[in-house]
VOPAGU-2260 file (C-alpha; in pm, 1 decimal, decimal comma):
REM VOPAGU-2260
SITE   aa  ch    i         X         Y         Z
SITE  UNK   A    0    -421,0   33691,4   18683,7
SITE  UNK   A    1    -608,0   33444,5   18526,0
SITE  UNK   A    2    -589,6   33435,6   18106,0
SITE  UNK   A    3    -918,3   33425,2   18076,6
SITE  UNK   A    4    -952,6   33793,1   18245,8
SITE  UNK   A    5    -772,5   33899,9   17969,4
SITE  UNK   A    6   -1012,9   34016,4   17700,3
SITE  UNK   A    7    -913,9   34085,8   17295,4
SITE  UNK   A    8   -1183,3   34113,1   17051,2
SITE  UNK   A    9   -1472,2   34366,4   16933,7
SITE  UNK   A   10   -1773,3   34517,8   17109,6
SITE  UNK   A   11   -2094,8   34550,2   16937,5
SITE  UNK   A   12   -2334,7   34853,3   17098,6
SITE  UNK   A   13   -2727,0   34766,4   17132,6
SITE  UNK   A   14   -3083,9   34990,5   17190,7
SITE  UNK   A   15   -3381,4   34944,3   17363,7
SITE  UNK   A   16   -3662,5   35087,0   17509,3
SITE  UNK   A   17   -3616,6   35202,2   17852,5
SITE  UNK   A   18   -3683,3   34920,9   18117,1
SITE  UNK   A   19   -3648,8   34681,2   17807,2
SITE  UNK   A   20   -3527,2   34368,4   18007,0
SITE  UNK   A   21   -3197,4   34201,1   17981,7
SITE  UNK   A   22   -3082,7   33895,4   17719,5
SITE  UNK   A   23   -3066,5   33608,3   17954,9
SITE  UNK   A   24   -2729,7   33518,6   18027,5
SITE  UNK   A   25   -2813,2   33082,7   18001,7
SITE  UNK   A   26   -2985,6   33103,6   17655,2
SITE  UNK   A   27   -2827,3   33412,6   17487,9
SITE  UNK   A   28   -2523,9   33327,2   17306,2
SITE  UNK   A   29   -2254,2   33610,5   17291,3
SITE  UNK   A   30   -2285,6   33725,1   16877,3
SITE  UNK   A   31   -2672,9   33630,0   16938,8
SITE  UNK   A   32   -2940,2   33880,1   16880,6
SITE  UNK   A   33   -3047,7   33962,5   17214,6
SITE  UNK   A   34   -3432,9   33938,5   17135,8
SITE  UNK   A   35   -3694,4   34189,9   17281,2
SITE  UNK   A   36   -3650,1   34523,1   17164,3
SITE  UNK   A   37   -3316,3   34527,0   17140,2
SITE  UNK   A   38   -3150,1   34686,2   16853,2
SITE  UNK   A   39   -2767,3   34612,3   16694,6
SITE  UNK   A   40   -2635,1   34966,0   16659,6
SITE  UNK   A   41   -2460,9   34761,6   16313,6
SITE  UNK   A   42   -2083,9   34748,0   16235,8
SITE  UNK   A   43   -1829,7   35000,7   16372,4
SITE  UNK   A   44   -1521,6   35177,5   16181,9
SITE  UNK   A   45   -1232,6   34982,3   16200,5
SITE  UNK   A   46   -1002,8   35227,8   16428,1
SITE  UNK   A   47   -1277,9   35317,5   16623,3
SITE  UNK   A   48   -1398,4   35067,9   16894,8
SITE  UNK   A   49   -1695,2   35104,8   17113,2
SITE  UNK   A   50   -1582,5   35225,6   17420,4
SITE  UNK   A   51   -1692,4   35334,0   17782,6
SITE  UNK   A   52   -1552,9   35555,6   18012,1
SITE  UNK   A   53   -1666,1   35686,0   18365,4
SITE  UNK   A   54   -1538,8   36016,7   18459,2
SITE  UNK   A   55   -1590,0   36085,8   18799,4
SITE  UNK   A   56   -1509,1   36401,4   19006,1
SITE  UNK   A   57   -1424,0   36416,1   19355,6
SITE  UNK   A   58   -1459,4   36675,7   19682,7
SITE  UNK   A   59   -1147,5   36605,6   19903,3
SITE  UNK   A   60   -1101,4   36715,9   20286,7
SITE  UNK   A   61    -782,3   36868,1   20411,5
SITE  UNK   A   62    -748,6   36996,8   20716,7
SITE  UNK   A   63    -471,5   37269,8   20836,2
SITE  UNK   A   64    -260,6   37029,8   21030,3
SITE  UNK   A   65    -166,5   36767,6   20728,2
SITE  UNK   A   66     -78,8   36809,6   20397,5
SITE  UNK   A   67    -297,5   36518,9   20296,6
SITE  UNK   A   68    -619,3   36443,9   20257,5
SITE  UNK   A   69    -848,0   36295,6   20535,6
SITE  UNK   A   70   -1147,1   36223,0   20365,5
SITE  UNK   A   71   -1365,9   36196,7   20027,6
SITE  UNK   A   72   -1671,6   36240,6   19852,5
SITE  UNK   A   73   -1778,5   36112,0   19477,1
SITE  UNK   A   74   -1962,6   36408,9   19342,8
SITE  UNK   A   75   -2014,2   36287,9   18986,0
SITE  UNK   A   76   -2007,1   35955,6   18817,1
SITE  UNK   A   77   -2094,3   36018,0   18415,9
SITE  UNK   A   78   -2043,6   35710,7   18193,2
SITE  UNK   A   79   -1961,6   35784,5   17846,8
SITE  UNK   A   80   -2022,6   35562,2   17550,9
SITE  UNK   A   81   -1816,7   35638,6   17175,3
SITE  UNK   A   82   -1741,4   35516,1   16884,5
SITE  UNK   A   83   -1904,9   35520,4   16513,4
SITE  UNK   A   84   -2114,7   35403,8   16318,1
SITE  UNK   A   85   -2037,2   35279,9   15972,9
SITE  UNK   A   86   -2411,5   35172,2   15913,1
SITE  UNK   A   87   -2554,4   35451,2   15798,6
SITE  UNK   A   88   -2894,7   35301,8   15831,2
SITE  UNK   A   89   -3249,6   35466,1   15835,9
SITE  UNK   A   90   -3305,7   35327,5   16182,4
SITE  UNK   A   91   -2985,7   35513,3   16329,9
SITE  UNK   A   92   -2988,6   35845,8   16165,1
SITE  UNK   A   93   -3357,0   35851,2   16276,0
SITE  UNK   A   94   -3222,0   35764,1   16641,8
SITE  UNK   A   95   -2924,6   36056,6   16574,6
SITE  UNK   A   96   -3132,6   36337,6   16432,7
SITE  UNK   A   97   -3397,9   36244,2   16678,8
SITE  UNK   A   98   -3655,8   36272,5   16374,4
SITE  UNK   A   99   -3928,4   36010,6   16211,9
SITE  UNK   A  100   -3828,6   35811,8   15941,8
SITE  UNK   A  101   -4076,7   35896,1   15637,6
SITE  UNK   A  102   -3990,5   35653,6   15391,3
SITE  UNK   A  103   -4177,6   35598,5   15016,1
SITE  UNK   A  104   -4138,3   35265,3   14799,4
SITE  UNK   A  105   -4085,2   35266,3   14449,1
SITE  UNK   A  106   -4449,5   35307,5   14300,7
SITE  UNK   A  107   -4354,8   35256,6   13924,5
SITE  UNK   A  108   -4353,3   35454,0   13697,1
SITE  UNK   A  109   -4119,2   35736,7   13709,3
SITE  UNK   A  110   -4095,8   35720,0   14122,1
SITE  UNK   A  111   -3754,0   35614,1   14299,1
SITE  UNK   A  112   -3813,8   35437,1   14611,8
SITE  UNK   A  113   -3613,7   35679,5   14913,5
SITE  UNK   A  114   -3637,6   35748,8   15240,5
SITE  UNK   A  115   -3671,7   36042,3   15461,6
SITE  UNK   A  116   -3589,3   36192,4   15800,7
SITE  UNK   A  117   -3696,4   36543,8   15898,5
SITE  UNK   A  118   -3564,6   36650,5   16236,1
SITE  UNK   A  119   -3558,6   36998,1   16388,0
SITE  UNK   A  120   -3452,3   37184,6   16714,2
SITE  UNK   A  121   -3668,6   37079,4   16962,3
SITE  UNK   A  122   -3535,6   37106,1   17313,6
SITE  UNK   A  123   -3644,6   36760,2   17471,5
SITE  UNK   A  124   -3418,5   36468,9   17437,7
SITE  UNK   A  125   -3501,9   36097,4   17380,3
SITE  UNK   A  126   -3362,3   35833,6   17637,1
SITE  UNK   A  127   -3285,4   35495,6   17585,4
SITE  UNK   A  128   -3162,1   35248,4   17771,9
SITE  UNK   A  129   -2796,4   35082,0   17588,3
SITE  UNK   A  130   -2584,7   34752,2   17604,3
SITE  UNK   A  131   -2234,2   34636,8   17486,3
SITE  UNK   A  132   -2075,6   34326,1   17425,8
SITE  UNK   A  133   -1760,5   34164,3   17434,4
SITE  UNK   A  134   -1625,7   33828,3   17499,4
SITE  UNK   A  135   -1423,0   33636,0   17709,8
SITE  UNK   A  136   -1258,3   33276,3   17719,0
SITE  UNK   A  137   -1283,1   33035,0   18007,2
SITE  UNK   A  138   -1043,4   32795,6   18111,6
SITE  UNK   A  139   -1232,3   32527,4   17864,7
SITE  UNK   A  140   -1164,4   32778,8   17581,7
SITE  UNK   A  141   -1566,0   32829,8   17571,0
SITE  UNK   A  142   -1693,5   33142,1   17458,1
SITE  UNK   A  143   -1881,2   33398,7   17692,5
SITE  UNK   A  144   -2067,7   33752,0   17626,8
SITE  UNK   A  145   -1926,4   34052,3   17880,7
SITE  UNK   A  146   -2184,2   34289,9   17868,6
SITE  UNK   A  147   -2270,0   34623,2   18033,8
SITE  UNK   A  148   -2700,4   34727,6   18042,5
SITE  UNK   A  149   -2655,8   35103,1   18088,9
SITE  UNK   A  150   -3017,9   35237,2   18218,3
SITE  UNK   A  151   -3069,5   35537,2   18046,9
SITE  UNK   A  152   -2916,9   35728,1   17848,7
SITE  UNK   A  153   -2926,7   35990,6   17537,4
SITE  UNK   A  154   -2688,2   35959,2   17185,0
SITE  UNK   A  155   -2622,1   36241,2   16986,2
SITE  UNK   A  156   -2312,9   36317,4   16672,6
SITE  UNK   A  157   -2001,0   36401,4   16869,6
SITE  UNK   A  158   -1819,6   36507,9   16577,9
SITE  UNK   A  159   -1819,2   36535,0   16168,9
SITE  UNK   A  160   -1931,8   36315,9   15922,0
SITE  UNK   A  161   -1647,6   36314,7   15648,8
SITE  UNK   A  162   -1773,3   36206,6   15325,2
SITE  UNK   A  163   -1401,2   36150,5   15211,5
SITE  UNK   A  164   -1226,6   35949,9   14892,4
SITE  UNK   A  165   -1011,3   35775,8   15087,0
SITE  UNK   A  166   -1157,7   35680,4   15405,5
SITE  UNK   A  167   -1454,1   35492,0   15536,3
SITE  UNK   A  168   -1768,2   35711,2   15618,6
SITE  UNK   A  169   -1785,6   35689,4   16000,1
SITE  UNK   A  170   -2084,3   35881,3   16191,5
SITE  UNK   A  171   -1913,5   35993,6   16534,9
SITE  UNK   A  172   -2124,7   35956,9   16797,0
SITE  UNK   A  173   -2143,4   35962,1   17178,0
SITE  UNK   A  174   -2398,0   35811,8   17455,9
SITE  UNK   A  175   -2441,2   36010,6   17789,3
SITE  UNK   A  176   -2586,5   35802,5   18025,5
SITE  UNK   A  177   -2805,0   35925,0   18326,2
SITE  UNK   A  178   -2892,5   35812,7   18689,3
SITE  UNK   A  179   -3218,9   35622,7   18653,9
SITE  UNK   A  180   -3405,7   35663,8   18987,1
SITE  UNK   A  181   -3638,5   35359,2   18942,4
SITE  UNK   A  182   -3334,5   35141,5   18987,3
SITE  UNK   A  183   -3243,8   34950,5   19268,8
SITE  UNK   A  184   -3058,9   35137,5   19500,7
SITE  UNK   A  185   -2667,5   35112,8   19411,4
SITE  UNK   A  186   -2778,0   35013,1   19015,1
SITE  UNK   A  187   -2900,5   35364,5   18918,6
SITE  UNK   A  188   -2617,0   35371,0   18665,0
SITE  UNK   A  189   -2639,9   35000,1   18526,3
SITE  UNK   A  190   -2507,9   34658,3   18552,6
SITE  UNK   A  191   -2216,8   34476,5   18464,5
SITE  UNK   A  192   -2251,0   34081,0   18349,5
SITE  UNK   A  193   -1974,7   33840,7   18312,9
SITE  UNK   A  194   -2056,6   33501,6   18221,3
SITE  UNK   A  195   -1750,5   33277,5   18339,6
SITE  UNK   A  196   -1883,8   32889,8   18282,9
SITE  UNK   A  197   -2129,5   32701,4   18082,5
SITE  UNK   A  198   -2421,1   32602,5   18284,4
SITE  UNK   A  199   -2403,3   32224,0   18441,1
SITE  UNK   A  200   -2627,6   31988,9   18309,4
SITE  UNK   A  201   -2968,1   31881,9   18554,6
């Protein structure tokens, strides 16, 4: 195992559009803003790290004559994003609550400058398309993004907000992310991009 396979350090978790296209991985610096219509997700709770996870289920075939089994089918691959939010910005509880941001400025006088969201219970679900990165070293001790493009995909609050003395206000929150059918076949899910060297000079 090579050292440099062996990643420390925090993830940051981006927003786009759907189909928004990809930082470039020459000219995009990991800790860069990835340009477009990308969108930093902002600073996580310590104790709380962005994470992904793929459960998968599987359809196994036995047959009477062996104990084991001769044969498999996937029959669900759901990647799962967590963690949360300590930026408890307009832009992101606008994204949560799935409602438009209705802000007013201070117009003198006796008027405070605040911001609203209104949201309600509508049935339909916005999808984005999400990104994380990490870092890795390479053998020249050079600094390099990891990052994962997820297609599409929906957030919503996975758990309480705690308004608490003693602890930091985190916003739980979870990303389900969906088979995108305008994909390449065998990329409906998304990509994973590991940049291992710094590019040669011409």
């Amino acid at each position: 195992m090579a050292d440099q396979d062996i990643l420390i350090g925090p993830g940051r978790l981006y927003r786009a559009p759907l189909a928004e296209a990809n930082p470039d991985e020459s000219t995009v610096a990991f800790g860069a803003a990835w340009g477009g219509a990308w969108v930093d997700m902002g600073d996580l709770i310590e104790g709380s790290p962005v994470t992904l996870g793929m459960p998968e289920e599987f359809t196994k075939v036995y047959t009477e004559q062996s104990t084991s089994a001769k044969n498999a089918v996937r029959t669900r691959r759901e990647p799962v994003i967590k963690c949360s939010l300590a930026e408890h910005s307009i832009a992101n509880m606008a994204i949560l609550l799935q409602g438009t941001a209705e802000a007013t400025a201070a117009a003198g006088g006796g008027q405070k400058g605040y911001s609203e969201i209104p949201f309600g219970d509508q049935s339909e679900i916005d999808f984005y398309k999400w990104g994380i990165e990490a870092y890795r070293k390479d053998a020249s001790d050079n600094v390099h993004p990891v990052r994962w493009f997820l297609h599409k995909g929906y957030i919503r609050m996975s758990g309480d907000t705690a308004y608490a003395k003693r602890t930091p206000t985190g916003i739980p929150v979870e990303v389900t992310v969906l088979g995108d059918g305008s994909q390449t076949a065998g990329e409906e899910l998304g990509i994973l991009q590991i940049v291992t060297a710094q590019a040669t000079a011409t």
